[in-house]
C-alpha positions as CSV (number, residue, x, y, z in Angstrom):
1,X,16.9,0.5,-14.7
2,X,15.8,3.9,-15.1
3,X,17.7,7.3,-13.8
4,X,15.8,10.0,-12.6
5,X,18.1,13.1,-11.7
6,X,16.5,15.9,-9.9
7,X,18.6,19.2,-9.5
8,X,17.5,21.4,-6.5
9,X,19.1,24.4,-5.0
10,X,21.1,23.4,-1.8
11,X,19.4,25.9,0.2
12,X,16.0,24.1,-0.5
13,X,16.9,20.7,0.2
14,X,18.8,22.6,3.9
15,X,15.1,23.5,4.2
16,X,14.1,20.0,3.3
17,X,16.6,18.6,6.1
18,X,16.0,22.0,8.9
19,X,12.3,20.4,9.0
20,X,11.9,16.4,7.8
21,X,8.0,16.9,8.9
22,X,7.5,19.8,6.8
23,X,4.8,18.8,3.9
24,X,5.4,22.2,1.8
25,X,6.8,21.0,-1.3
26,X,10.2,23.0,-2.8
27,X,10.9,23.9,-6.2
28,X,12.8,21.3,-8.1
29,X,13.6,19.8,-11.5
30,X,13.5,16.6,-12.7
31,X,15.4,15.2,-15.0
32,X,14.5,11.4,-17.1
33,X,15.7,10.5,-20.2
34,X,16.6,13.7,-22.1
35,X,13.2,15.1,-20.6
36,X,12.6,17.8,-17.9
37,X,9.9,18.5,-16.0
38,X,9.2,21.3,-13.3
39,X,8.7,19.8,-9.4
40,X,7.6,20.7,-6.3
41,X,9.7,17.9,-3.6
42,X,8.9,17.0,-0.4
43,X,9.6,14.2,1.7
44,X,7.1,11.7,2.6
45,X,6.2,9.1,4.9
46,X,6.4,8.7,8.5
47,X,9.2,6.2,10.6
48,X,11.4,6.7,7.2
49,X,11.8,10.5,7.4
50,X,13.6,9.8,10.7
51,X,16.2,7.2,8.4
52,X,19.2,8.5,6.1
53,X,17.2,7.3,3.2
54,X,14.4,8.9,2.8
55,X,11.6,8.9,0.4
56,X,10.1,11.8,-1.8
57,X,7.2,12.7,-3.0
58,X,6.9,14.9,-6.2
59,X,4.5,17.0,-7.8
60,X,4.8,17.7,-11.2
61,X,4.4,21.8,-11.9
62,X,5.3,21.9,-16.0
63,X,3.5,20.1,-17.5
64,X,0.8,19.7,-14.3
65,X,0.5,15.9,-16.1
66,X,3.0,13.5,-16.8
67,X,2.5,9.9,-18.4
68,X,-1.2,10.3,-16.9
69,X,0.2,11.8,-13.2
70,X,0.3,14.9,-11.6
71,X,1.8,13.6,-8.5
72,X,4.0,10.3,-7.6
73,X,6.0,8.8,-4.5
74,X,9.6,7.9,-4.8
75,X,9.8,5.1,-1.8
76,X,12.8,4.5,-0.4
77,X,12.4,0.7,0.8
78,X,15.0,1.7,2.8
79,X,13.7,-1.3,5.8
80,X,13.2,-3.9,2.9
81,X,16.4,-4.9,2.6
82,X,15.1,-6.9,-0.8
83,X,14.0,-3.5,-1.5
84,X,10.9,-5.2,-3.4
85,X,8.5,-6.4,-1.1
86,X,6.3,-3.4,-1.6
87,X,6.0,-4.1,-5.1
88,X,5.9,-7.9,-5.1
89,X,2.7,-7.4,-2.9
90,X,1.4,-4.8,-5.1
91,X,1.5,-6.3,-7.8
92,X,0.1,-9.3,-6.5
93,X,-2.9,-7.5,-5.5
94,X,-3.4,-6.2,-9.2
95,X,-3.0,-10.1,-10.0
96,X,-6.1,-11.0,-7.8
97,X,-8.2,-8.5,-9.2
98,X,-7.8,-5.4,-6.7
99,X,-7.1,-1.7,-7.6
100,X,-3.2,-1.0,-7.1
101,X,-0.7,1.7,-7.3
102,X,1.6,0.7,-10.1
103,X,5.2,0.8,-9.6
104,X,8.8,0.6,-10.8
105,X,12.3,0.6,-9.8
106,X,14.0,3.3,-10.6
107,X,17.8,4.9,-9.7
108,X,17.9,8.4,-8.1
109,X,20.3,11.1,-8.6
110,X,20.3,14.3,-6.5
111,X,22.5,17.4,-8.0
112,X,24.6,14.2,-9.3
113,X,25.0,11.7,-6.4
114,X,23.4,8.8,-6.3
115,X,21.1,8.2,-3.6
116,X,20.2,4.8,-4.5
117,X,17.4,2.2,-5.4
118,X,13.6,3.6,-5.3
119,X,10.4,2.3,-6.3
120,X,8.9,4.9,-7.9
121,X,4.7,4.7,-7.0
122,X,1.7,6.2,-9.2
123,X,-0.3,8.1,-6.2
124,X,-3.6,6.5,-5.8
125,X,-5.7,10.0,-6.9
126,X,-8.3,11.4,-9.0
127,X,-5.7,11.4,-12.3
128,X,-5.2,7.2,-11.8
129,X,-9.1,6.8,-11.7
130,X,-9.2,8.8,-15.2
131,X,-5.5,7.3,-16.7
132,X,-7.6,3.5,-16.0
133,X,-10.9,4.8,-16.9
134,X,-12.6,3.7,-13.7
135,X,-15.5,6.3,-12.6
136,X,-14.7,9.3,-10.8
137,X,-15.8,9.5,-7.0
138,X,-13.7,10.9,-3.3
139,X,-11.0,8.7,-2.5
140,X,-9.9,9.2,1.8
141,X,-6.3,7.6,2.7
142,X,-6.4,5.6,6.4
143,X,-3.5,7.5,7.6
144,X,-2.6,5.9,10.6
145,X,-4.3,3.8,12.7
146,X,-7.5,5.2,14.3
147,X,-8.9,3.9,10.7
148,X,-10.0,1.0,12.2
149,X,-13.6,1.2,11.3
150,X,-14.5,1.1,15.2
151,X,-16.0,3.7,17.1
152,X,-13.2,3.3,19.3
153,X,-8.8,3.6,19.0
154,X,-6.1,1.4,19.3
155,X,-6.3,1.9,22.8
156,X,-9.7,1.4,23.3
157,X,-11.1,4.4,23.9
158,X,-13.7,6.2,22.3
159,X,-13.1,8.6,19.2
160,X,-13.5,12.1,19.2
161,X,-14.1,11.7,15.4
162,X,-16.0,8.9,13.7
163,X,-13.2,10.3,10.7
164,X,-10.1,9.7,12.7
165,X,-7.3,8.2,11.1
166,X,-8.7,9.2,7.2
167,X,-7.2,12.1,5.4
168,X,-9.1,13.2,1.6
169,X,-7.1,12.9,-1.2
170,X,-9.9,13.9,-3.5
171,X,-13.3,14.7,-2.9
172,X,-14.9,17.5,-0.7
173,X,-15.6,17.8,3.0
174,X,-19.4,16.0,2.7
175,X,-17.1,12.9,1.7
176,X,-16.1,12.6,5.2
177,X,-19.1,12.8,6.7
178,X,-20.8,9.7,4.4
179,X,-17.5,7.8,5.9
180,X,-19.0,8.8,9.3
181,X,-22.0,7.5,8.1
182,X,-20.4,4.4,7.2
183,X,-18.2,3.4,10.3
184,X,-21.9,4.3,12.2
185,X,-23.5,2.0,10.6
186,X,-20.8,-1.1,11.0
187,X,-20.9,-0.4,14.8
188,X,-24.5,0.2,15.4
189,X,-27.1,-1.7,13.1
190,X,-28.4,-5.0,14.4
191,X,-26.7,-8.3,13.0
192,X,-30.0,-8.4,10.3
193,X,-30.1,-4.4,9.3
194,X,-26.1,-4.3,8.7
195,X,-27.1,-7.9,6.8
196,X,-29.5,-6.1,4.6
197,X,-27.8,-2.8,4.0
198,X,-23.9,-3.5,4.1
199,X,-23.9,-4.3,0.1
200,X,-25.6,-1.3,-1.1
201,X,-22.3,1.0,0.3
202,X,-19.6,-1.4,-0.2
203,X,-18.5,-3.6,-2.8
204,X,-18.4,-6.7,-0.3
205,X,-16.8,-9.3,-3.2
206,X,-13.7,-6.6,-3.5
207,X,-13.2,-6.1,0.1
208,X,-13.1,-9.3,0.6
209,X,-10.8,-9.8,-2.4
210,X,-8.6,-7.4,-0.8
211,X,-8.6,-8.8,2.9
212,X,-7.3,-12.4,1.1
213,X,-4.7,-10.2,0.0
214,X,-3.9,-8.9,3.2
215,X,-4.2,-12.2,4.9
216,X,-1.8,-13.6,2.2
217,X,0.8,-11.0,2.3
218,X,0.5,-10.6,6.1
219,X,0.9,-6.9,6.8
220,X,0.5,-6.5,10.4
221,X,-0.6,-3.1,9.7
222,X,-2.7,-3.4,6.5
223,X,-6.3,-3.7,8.2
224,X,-6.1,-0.5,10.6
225,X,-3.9,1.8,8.1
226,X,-1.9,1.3,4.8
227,X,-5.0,1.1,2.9
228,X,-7.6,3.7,0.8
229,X,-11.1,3.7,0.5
230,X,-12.8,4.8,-3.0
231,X,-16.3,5.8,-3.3
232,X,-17.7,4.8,-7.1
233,X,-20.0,7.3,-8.6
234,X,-21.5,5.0,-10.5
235,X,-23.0,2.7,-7.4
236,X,-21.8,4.7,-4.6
237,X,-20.1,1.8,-2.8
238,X,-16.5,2.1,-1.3
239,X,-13.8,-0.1,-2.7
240,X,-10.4,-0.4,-1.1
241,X,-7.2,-0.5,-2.0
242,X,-3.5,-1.2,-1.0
243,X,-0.5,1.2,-0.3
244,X,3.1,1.1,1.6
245,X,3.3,-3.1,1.7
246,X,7.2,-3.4,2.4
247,X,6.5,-5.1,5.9
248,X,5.2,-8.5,3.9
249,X,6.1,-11.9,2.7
250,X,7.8,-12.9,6.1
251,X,9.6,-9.4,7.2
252,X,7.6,-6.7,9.5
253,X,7.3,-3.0,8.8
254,X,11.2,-2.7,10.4
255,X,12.5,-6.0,8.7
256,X,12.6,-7.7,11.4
257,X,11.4,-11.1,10.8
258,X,7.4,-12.3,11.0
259,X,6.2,-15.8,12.1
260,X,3.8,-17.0,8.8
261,X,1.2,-17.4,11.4
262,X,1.0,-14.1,13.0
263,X,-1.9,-13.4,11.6
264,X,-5.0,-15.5,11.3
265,X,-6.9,-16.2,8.1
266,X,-9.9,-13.7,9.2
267,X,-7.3,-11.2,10.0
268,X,-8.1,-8.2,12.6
269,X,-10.8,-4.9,12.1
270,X,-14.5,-4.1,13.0
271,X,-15.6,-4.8,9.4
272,X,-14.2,-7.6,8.3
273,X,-15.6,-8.7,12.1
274,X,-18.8,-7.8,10.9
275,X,-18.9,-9.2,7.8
276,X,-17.2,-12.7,8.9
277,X,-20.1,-13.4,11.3
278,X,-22.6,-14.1,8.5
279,X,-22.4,-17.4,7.1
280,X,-22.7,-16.3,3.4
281,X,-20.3,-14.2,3.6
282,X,-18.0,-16.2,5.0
283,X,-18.7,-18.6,2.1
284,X,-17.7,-16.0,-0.4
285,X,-14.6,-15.5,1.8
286,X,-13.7,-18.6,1.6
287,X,-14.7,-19.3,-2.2
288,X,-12.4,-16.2,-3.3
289,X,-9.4,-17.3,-0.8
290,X,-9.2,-20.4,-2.0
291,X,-8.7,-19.8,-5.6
292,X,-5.8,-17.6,-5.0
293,X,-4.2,-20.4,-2.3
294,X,-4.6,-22.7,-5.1
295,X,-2.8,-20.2,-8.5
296,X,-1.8,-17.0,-7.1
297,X,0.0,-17.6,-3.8
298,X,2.3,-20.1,-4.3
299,X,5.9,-20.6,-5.1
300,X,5.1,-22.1,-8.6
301,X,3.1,-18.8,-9.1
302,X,5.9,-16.2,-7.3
303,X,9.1,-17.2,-8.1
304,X,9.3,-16.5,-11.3
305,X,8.6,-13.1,-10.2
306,X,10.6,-12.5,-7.5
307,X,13.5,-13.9,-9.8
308,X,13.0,-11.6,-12.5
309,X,12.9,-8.7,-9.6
310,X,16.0,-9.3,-8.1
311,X,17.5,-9.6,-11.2
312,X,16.8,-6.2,-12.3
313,X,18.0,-4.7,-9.4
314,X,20.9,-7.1,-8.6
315,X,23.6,-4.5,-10.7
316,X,23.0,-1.7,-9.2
317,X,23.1,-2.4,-5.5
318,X,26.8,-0.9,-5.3
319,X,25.4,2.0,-6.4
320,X,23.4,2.7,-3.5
321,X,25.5,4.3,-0.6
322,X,22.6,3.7,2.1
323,X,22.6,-0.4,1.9
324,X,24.8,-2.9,2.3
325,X,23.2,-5.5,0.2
326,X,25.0,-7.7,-2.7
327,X,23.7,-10.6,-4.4
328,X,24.1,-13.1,-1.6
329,X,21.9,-10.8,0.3
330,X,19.0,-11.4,-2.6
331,X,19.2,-15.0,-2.9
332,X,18.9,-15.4,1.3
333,X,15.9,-13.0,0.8
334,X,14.6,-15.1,-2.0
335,X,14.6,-18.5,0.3
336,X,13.7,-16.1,3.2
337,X,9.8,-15.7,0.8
338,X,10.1,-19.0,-0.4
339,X,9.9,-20.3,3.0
340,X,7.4,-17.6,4.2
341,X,5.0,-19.2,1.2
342,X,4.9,-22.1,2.0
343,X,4.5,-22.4,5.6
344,X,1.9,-19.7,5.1
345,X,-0.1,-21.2,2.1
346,X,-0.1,-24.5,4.3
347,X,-1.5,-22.7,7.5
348,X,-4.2,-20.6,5.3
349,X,-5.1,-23.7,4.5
350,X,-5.7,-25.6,7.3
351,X,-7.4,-22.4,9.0
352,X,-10.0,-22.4,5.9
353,X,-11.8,-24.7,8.1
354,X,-12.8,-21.6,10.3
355,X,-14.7,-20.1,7.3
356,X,-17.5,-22.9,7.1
């Protein structure tokens, strides 16, 4: 596994520590391999700022570009206590054909302690749309979770904002306006004008690539927040994509465990509402779920890479002073996924029925 040492003045990571909501990055250094690289640190994240294991995230100064990224997230996992359930799922979106963050484990080091286990994330930005040669176009992260593509909030009342709940991560201020235009037109065009027009601004085959992956995975939170929405220039249709997927494959967002059938197959927003009430699109639905119940979510298909996984991290779990996990701990997680597969695969199943 990978170290990454980063060396930072004690009075910066004080400042760090004085405010854990501050977003101002601090000067930094970071240190891999005999390479050294210029950083601006911050921490990141929401419920895990408030834990003793926090994540980072880092932008690099000099060189602005590094491997392809100017900025990337150092996650902490710190409720996972697998510590790979956010990349298992990511990765087995990328499997089923859905834009998502890359990532690695790596080992920490801060002004020479160890701070443990991290999974080191590419931030989904402008600089991973060039690095994978995808056209250019605004990309707005659902931030918490008013991004529900409703004209109305969690609690049911109406929004101040048709934009509430997205943040930009790159594009200009008009890009939030076509969103408005967007979450307008899911809640007010008649069943046969949404019909008609719904295709020409999103890519309907990849969200619905992406809600089996959802659905699959089964994060609670993954349909109202935990997700980003890319605009291609090329067709100006929205694509989404994944992010922060450590509450999956049978845990919750704080570990705790998750019955497989807490969600249902058609899982839970005003779009894929929408979209599930026409009967060809249910079809497609059900003709790109099905495929992945049959090769891509299954034990046969996941084992092998959850083994290799927990093998990789198995060593250096004594290294990290914030968990308490050993091997044992890994192997009861590994039946704890295995179990969470199957029962889910065999409920997904059944409830296909629903999509005809």
């Amino acid at each position: 596994m990978q170290k990454y040492e980063i060396f930072i003045n004690p009075k910066m990571l004080n400042q760090l520590d004085k405010d854990i909501w501050m977003n101002e990055h601090v000067p930094a250094v970071l240190k891999i391999g005999t390479s050294q690289y210029s950083i601006g640190l911050a921490y990141r994240g929401n419920v895990i700022r408030k834990k003793k294991k926090k994540s980072y995230n880092i932008i690099f100064q000099k060189p602005y570009i590094v491997n392809g990224a100017h900025e990337i997230h150092l996650n902490a996992e710190f409720t996972d206590v697998s510590l790979c359930r956010n990349k298992l799922s990511l990765d087995f979106f990328d499997r089923i054909g859905v834009i998502s963050p890359h990532s690695k484990h790596i080992l920490l080091y801060i002004n020479g302690f160890c701070k443990g286990i991290y999974l080191e994330l590419e931030s989904f930005d402008k600089y991973l749309l060039q690095k994978r040669n995808f056209p250019m176009g605004p990309i707005i992260y659902a931030t918490n979770y008013h991004a529900n593509f409703s004209l109305l909030n969690p609690k049911k009342k109406l929004k101040s904002k048709l934009n509430e709940g997205y943040t930009i991560k790159y594009g200009e201020k008009k890009d939030l306006s076509n969103l408005e235009n967007l979450i307008a037109m899911i809640n007010t065009l008649s069943n046969e004008e949404f019909e008609k027009q719904i295709s020409q601004v999103l890519d309907v085959n990849q969200y619905l690539k992406w809600l089996a992956g959802v659905v699959c995975t089964q994060n609670f939170d993954g349909f109202i927040h935990n997700y980003a929405l890319y605009q291609r220039c090329d067709t100006g249709a929205y694509e989404i994509t994944p992010w922060d997927y450590d509450g999956t494959w049978g845990r919750n967002l704080h570990g705790k465990p998750l019955r497989y059938d807490y969600i249902p197959i058609s899982g839970y927003n005003t779009l894929t509402g929408r979209l599930l009430y026409f009967a060809h699109f249910k079809k497609k639905y059900r003709d790109i779920i099905l495929p992945i119940l049959d090769k891509d979510f299954t034990v046969e298909a996941q084992l092998a890479i959850i083994d290799e996984l927990f093998q990789r991290i198995k060593p250096h779990l004594h290294l990290d002073p914030f968990i308490k996990a050993n091997a044992e701990t890994l192997d009861r997680e590994k039946e704890i996924m295995i179990d969470f597969i199957q029962n889910r695969r065999r409920y997904l199943k059944q409830q296909v029925i629903k999509l005809q």
